[in-house]
C-alpha positions as a printed Julia matrix, in Angstrom:
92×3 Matrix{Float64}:
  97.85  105.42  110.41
 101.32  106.2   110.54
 103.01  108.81  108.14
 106.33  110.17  107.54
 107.51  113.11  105.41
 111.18  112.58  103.83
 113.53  114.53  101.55
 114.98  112.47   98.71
 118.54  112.68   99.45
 119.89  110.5    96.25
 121.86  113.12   93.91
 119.46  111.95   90.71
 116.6   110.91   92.37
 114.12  107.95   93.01
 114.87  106.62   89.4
 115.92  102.82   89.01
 118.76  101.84   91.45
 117.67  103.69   94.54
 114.22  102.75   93.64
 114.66   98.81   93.18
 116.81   99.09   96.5
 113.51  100.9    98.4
 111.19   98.86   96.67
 113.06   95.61   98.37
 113.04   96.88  101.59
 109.58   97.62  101.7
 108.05   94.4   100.24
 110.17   92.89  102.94
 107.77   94.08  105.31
 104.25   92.62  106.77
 102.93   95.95  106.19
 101.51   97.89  103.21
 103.13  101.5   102.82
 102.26  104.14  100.46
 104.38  106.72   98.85
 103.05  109.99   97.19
 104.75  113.38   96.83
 104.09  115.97   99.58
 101.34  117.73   97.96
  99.24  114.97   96.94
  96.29  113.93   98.48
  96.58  110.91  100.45
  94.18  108.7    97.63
  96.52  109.01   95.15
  99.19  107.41   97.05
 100.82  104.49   95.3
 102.1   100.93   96.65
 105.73  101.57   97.33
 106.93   98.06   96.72
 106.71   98.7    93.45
 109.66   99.95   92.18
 107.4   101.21   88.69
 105.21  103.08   91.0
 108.27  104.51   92.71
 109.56  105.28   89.4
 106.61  106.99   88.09
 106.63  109.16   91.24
 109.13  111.25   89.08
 110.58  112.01   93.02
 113.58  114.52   91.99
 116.44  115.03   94.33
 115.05  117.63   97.21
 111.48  116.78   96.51
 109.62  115.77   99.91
 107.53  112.59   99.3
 105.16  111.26  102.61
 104.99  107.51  103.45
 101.77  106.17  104.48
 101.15  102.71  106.87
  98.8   100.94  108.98
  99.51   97.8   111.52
 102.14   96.81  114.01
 105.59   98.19  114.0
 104.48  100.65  111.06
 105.92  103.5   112.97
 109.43  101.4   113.58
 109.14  100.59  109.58
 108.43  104.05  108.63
 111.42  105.0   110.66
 113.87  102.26  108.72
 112.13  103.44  105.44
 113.34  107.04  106.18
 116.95  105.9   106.54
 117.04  104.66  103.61
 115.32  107.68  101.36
 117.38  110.01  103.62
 120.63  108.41  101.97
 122.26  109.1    98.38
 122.43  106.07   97.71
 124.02  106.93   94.14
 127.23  107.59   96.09
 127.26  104.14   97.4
């Protein structure tokens, strides 16, 4: 399993327009991926195509969340995944 820790770089955090935007990019994929906050075990990871999961991380601006997959190219799709969660995408 591939896994990925990431600061939340969007000014208000993963609430509903950087969220949808993350959520889209992930159900693009052929792989499942998991999002939970840094201190979480790994179980309570939630399905990060869904943007209501996402939401109900309650990820803050700052906060480190981890991203969780399994398969081909999940390393290559972690890596895209960070890009995007790495960007303030509020000031786009």
């Amino acid at each position: 399993m591939s896994e990925r820790k990431v600061t939340i770089a969007s000014r208000v955090g993963l609430h509903a327009r950087p969220a949808g935007i993350f959520a889209e990019a992930v159900a693009e994929l052929p792989i499942e991926v998991t999002i939970a906050m840094e201190d979480e075990p790994a179980e309570d990871a939630m399905d990060a195509s869904s943007i209501l999961s996402l939401m109900s991380l309650g990820a803050a601006h700052g906060d480190v969340v981890v991203l969780r997959a399994e398969g081909e190219g999940a390393d290559e799709a972690l890596d895209a995944l960070v890009k995007i969660l790495e960007t303030d995408l509020d000031a786009e």
